[in-house]
N, C-alpha and C positions, 0 to 999 in steps of 0.2 A: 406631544404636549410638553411643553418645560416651563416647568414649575418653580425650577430654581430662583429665589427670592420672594419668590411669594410667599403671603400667612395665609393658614388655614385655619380657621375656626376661629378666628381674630387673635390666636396665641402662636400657634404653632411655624413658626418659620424654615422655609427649607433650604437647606444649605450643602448637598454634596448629594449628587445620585450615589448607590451604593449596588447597585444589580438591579436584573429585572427577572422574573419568572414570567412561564405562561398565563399569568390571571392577571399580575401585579406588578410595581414596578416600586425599589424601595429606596428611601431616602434618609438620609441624616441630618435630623432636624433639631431647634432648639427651642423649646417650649417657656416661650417670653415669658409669660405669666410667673413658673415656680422657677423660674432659671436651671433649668436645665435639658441637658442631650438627652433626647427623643430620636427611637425611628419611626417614620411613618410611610405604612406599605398603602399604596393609590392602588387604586382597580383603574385595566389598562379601559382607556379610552373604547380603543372598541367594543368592548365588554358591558360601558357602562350605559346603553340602551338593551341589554337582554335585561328584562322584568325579575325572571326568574334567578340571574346570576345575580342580581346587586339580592334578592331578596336573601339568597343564600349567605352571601359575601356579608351582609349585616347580622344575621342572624346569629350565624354560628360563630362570628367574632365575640357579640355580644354575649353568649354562652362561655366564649373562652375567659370571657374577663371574669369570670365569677374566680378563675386557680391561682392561688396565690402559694407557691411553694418557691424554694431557690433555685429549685433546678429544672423552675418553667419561666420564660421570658414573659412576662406581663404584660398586660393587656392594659393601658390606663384612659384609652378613647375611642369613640367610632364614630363618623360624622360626615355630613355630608355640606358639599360649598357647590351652589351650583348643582354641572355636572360631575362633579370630582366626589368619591367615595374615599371614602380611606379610615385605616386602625392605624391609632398612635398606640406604641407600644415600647417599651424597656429597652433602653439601648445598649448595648452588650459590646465591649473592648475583647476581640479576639479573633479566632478563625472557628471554621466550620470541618467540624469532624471531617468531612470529603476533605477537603484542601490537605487536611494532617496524615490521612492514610494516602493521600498522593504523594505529597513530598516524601513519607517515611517508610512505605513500603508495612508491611505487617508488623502491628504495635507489640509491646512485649506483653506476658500474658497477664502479669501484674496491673500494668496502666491500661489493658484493655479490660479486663472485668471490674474494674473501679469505675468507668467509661459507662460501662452497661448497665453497673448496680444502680449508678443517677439515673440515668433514664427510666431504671425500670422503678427508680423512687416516683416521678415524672407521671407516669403513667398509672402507678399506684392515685396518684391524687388525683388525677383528672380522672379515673373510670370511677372511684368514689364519690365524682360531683354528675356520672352518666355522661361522661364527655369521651368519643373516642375519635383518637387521633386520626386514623386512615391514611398516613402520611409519614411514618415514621423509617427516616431513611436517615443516612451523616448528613445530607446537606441541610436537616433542619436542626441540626443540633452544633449548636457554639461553644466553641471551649475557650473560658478565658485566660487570662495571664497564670493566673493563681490555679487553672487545671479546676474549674468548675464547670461539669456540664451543665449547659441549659436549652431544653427542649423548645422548639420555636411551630409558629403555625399550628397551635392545636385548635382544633374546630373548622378550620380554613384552610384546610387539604382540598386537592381536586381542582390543581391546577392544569389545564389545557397545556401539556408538553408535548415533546413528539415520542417520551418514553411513558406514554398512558393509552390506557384502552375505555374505550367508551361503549356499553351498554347501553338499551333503550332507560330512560329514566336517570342513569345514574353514572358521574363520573370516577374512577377509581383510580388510587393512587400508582406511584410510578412501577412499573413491571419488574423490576428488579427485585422489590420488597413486597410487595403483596401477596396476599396468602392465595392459597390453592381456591377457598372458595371465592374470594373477590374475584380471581382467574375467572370463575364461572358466571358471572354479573351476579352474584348472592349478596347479601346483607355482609358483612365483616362485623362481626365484636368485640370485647376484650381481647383475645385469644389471636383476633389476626392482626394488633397492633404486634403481640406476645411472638407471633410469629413472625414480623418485620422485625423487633430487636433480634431474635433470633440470626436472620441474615445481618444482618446490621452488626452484630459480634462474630460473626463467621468473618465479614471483611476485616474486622479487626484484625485479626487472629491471622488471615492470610495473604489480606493485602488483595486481597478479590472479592466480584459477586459467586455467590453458589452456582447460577445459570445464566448463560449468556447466548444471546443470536442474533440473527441476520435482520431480524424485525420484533416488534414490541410482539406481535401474536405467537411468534414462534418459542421468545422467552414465558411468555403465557403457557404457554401447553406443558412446557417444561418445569414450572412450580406447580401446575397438575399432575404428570406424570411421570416425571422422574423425582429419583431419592440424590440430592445432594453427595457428592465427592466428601468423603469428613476430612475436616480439617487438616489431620495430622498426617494425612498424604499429601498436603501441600507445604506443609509447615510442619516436620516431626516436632518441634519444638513448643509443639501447644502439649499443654498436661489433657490427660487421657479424660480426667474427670469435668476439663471445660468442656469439650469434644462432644459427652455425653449431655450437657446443657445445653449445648446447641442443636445437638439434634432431635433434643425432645421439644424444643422450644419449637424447632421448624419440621414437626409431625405433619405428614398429610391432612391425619382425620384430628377437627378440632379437639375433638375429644381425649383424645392421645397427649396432649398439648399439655404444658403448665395451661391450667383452670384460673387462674388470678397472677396478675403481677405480685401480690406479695406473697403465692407461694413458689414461683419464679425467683424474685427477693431471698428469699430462704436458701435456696439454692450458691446464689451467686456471694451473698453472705459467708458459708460454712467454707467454698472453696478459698474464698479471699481469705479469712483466717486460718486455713492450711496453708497457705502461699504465706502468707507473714509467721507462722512458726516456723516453716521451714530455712527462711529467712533470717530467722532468728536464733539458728541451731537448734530447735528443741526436736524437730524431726530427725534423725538418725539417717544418714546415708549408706548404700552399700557399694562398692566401687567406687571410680572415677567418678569425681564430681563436677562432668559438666555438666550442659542445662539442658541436655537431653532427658538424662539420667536424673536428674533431679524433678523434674515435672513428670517423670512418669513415678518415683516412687509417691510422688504428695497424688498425682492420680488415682495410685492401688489404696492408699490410705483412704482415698474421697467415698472410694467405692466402698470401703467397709468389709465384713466378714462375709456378708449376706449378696455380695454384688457378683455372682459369679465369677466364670474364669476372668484371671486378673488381665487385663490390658498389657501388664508385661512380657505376657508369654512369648516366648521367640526371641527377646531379647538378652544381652549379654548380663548376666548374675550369677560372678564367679562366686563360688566355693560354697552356693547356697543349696545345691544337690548333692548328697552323696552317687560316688557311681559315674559319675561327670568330667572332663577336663574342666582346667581352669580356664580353658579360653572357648570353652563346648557349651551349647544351650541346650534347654528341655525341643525345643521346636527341632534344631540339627539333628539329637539324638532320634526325633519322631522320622525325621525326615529320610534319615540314613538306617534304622532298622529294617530288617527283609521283614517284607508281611508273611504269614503264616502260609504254609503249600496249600493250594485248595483243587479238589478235582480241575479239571480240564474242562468245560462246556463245549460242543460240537458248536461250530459255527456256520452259520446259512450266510454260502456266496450268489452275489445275484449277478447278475450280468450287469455293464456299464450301462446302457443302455436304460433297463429299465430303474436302477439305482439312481439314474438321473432324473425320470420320467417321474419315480414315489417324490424325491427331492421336490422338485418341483410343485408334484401336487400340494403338498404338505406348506411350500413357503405361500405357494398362493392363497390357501386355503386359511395361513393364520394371518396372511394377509385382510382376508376379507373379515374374518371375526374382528381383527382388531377396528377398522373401518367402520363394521357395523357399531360396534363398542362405542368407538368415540362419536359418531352421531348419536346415538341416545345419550351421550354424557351430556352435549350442548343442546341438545332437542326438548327445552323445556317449554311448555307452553305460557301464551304471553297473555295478560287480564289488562283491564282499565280499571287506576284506582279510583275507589269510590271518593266523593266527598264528604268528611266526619267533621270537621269544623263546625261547632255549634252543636256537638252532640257529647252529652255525657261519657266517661271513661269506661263504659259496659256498653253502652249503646257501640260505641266508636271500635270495641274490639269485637263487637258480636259482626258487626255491619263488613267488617276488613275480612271475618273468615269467614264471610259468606262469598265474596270474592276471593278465596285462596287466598288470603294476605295474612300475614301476623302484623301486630303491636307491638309497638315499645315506646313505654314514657321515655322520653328523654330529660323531659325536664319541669316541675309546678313552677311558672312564675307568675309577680303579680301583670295586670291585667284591669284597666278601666272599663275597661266596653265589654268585657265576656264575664259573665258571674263565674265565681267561685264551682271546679270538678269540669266543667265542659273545656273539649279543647277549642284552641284562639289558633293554633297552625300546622299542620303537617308535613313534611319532607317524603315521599314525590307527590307535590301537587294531584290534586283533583284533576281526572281526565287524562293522568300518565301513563302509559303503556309500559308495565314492565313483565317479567318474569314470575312468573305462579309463585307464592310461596316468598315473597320477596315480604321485608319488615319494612313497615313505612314508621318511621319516626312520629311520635306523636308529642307537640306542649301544651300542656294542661293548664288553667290560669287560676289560682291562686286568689281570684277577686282583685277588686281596685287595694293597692298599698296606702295604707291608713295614716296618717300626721299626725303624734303623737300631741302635741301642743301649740298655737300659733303663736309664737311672739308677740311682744310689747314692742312696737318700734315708734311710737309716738314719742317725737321730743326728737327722733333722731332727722339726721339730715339725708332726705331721698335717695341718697347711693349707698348710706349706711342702712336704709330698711330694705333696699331691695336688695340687697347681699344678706342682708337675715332671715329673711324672707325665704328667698330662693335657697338658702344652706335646708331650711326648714322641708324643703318640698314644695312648695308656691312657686307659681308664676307671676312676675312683675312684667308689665310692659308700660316704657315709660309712655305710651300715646294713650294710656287709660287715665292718665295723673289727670286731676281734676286741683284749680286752683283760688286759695282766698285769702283774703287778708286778714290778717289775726295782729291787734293791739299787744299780747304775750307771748305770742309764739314766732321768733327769730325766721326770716326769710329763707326759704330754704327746706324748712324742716316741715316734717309730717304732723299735720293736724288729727286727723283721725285716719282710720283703715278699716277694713273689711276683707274677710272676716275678722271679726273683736279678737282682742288679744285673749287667749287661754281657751278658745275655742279647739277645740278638740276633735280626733275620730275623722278629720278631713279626707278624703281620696287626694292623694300625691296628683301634682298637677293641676289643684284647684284653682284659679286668679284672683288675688291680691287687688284692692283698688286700694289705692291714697288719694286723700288731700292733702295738698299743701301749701305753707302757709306764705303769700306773696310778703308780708310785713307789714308793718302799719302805714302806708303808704295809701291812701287811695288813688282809684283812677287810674288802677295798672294795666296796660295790654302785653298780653304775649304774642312776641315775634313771631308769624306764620315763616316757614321754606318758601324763598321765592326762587330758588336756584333753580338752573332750567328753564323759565319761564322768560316771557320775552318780556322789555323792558316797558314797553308799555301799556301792557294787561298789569305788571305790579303796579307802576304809579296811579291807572285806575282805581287801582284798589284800596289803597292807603289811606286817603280819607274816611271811607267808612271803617278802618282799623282803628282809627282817633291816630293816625301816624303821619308823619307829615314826609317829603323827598328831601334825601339830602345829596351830596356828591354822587356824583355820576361818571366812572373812572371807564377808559374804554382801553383794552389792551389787544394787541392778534390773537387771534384763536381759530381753529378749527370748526367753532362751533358757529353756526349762521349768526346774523349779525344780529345785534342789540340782544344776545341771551343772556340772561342774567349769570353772573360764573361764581361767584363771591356777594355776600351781603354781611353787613353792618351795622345794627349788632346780629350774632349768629341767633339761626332758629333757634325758640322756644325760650329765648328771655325775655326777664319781665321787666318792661320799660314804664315810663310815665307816660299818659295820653300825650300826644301831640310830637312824641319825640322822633327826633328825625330818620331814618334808612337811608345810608348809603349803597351805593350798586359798584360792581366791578362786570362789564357785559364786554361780550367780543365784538370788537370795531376794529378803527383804522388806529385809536392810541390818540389820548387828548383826552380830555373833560368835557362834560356838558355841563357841567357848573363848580361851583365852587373850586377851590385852594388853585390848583393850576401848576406849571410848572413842569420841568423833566419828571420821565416816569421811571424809577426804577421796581428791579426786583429782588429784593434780600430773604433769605433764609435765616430764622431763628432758630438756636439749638435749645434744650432744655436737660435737664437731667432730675428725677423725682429724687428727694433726699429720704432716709429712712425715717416709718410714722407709722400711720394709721395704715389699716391695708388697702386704703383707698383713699388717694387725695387729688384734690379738684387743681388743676392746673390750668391759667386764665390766663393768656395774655392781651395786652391791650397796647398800641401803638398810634404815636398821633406825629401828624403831619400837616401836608397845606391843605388838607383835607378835614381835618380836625383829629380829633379823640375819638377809638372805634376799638371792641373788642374782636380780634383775628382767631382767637381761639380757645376753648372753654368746654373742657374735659376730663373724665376720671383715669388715675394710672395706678398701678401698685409703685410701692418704693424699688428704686434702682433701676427702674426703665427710662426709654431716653425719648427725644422725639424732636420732629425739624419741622416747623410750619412755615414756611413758603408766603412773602407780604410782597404785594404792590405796593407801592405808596408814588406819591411826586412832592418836589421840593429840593433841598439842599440837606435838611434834617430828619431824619424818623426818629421818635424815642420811641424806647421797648421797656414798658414793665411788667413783669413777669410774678405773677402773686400763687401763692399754693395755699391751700384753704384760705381765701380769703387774707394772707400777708404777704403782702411785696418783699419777693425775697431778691427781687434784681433790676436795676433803673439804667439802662447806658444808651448815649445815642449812636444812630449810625449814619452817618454823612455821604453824600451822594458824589 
């Protein structure tokens, strides 16, 4: 599908693919409307007939948009055209942490824990709105020019790559960063974002992932069952006391884990300002001062009096023992003393033979425990979740753990159709087959959201009430306008509404009706759409509109013959009885009456001047056809636009009016 050029949601223009993931496909876009750079990520095509994915794909974007911090990429849209889904979101000038530990190999330890404090900023605010990421890896985090992280995709993890693992029910983020329990198809919480930053600063730090393999399940097993290599065998040049943040951040058992990104925060806080005193000279050095030696003393500091044997041990710290060379450690001296004489124990020799035969038993033997082991580790059994939607917040957790499932609010929002405490949707649907013990997300509704006050918009002119309207919470649709003629109130403008102005306590999403006022004019019809229609079911028609036929313009088209392609004046103005409708229908080219003459076809430009935030731009062009308005629409100030005119003859003039004043008169010659 290529999208490039095209608007979405009548604002958004897309203008530069920028990548694509397994779910989404993203673009650099420019949001006509506030003027400005927008990305806007589309759910791929194939995706967009699973029920279940767009339901996801809206939902949890919609949740994301509620974080509004600097060091989360923003959420300002989510909208549907068609088949095409998509979240407009914050456009961000920079690269993606992946790219930057590509190019540079293992960051320094400085700009790598500055790196992680923002995210774990990031993450502090999204799990204080119950938002967890499940997705936190370099490639969703953007660093701009200025060295600002900003965390991307929150809510909208759970892309179909080939580095993810899929359980019944639920997909999990990419294998590299997920935590031990997501390994097992578990619920993930706080604590396994806690544990993707975790590896996520170990790559910093070395320029690699913690566990790597031949296949996504086999890296799987491996954030289950093994303990991470530390850092500082890969990279001596990481301080002792990061080393130790990392590896409690990437603990097996949750529990073990930082409890909270902000007491993780804490953490990553007290080391940065060791690293900046020491930087500072306020730390005292012993020895050579290179940056070996320097991050392990600011590590023995991190660790405190209370931190046991220090991280230094073994290492070179002259003249800091008595008893010692100057060029001699505590570790050598351990290494190089004779241990104390101790009796002799009789040793038992066995024969080769059967010494291989014990061997053997013994490796087969932990062979099979371990086998046994790891099948009861994945051997969980698998339930149908119930359906709680429409049932109270006690009902919905009693009913989950009668199926082996836990609850978890995720989120009170408001809600028209669900009263106020019962939940409106759940995450794994009704009828999911997952894992005993598994959290099914639960949103609670809040009731319908209430409209403070309704507006006064009598007196204004229909595009200024239904923009006040709609800012309010109301629904305008202009095919609800209802219209009359009023001796005091200007044409155009709103005679009365519904509901009355200052009416109060509304459910958001109520609809607005206007009347409005055609002018002192009697005898006015409004123009029906004839576009589309074949050319002589409209002329049937006109008479009983009180409207009479006028020019009848025939140009090539695609479209079968005599269909009407263009009318004159446009739907939905108010004319005087009897006045004439022009046609533009697909034919062979020629007239069926009136003006005559070669036909051409010119493009008018326009540009809206700055004003009100909405002004009506009208143009009107006459020819050997007569006087006819081509176009007659609302714009903000600074947008542009090209309206495309038939005409025949030797002359077309073009005037060009914005509310109502001719700001431009010139002709154009054939």
């Amino acid at each position: 599908m290529n999208l490039l050029g095209v608007v979405l949601g009548g604002r958004y223009e897309i203008l530069e693919k920028l990548g694509a993931g397994g779910m989404a496909v993203v673009y650099r876009a420019v949001d006509t409307l506030l003027q400005r750079p927008v990305t806007v990520k589309v759910l791929r095509s194939e995706l967009a007939g699973d029920e279940a994915v767009v339901k996801r794909f809206r939902r949890e974007a919609q949740s994301a948009a509620s974080l509004s911090h600097p060091n989360v990429v923003g959420v300002y849209d989510v909208g549907r055209q068609d088949d095409v889904h998509y979240i407009v979101m914050e456009y961000v000038e920079g690269k993606s942490l992946k790219d930057i530990i590509a190019e540079r190999g293992p960051l320094p330890a400085e700009e790598a824990l500055r790196i992680a404090r923002q995210i774990c900023e990031a993450l502090r605010h999204a799990h204080g709105h119950h938002i967890i990421h499940r997705d936190v890896k370099p490639h969703n985090v953007l660093i701009t020019a200025e060295g600002r992280a900003k965390v991307t995709d929150f809510g909208i993890a759970g892309a179909a790559t080939t580095s993810t693992v899929t359980y019944p029910g639920v997909l999990l983020g990419t294998v590299y960063y997920f935590s031990p329990e997501q390994a097992q198809g578990k619920y993930g919480d706080e604590r396994s974002d806690l544990y993707a930053l975790g590896v996520v600063l170990y790559e910093m730090l070395t320029g690699r992932v913690p566990f790597e393999g031949e296949s996504p399940v086999s890296v799987a097993l491996k954030q289950i069952r093994e303990e991470p290599r530390p850092p500082r065998e890969l990279n001596p040049r990481v301080p002792p006391a990061a080393e130790r943040v990392v590896l409690r951040a990437m603990a097996k058992a949750p529990e073990l884990r930082y409890q909270s990104a902000a007491e993780m925060l804490k953490d990553l806080d007290s080391l940065q300002r060791q690293l900046a005193e020491w930087r500072s000279g306020r730390v005292a050095l012993r020895g050579q001062p290179d940056l070996a030696e320097r991050t392990q003393v600011v590590g023995e500091a991190a660790a405190g009096p209370t931190a046991g044997p220090s991280p230094l041990e073994g290492r070179p710290r002259t003249g800091t023992q008595p008893g010692l060379r100057d060029d001699e450690t505590v570790g050598e001296r351990l290494r190089t003393d004779e241990p104390p004489l101790r009796p002799r124990r009789p040793r038992i020799r066995l024969s080769r033979p059967a010494a291989w035969g014990i061997s053997l038993a013994v490796f087969f033997g932990l062979v099979g425990v371990g086998l046994f082991l790891l099948v009861q580790w994945f051997e969980v059994p698998e339930v149908t979740v119930p359906n709680v939607v429409g049932l109270g917040v006690i009902e919905a957790e009693t009913k989950l753990r009668e199926h082996r499932l836990n609850a978890r609010i995720v989120a009170w929002d408001y809600n028209a159709e669900v009263p106020n405490g019962q939940v409106f949707d759940q995450d794994p649907d009704a009828g999911s087959t997952v894992k005993a013990e598994r959290t099914v997300s639960l949103w609670v509704s809040k009731g319908p959201e209430l409209i403070a006050e309704v507006p006064n918009v009598i007196g204004l002119t229909w595009r200024e009430a239904k923009i006040s309207l709609e800012t309010a919470g109301l629904v305008v649709d202009e095919a609800d306008f209802t219209y009359a003629n009023s001796e005091t109130v200007a044409k155009d403008r709103v005679l009365s509404q519904d509901p009355a102005p200052g009416t109060r306590n509304l459910p958001r999403g109520t609809k607005a009706y206007l009347v409005v006022s055609l002018g002192s004019q009697a005898g006015t019809v409004i123009v029906p759409n004839f576009v589309g229609q074949k050319l002589d079911e409209a002329l049937a028609l006109l008479p009983g509109l009180g409207l009479t036929e006028g020019a009848v313009t025939r140009v090539t088209s695609q479209q079968p013959d005599r269909t009407i392609l263009e009318q004159s004046p446009v739907p939905g103005s108010a004319v005087p009885v009897g006045s004439a409708v022009s046609f533009t229908v697909a034919g062979t080219g020629g007239s069926d009456s009136g003006g005559g003459g070669a036909e051409h076809v010119s493009t008018i430009s326009f540009t809206v001047p700055p004003g009100p935030p909405v002004q009506n731009v009208r143009i009107v062009v006459t020819d050997n056809q007569g006087q006819r308005t081509v176009y007659d629409h609302g714009h903000v100030p600074g947008s542009e636009g090209r309206v495309s005119v038939t005409w025949t003859g030797d002359l077309l003039r073009v005037q060009i009016y914005i509310d109502g004043v001719l700001k431009e008169d010139y002709p154009i010659t054939g």
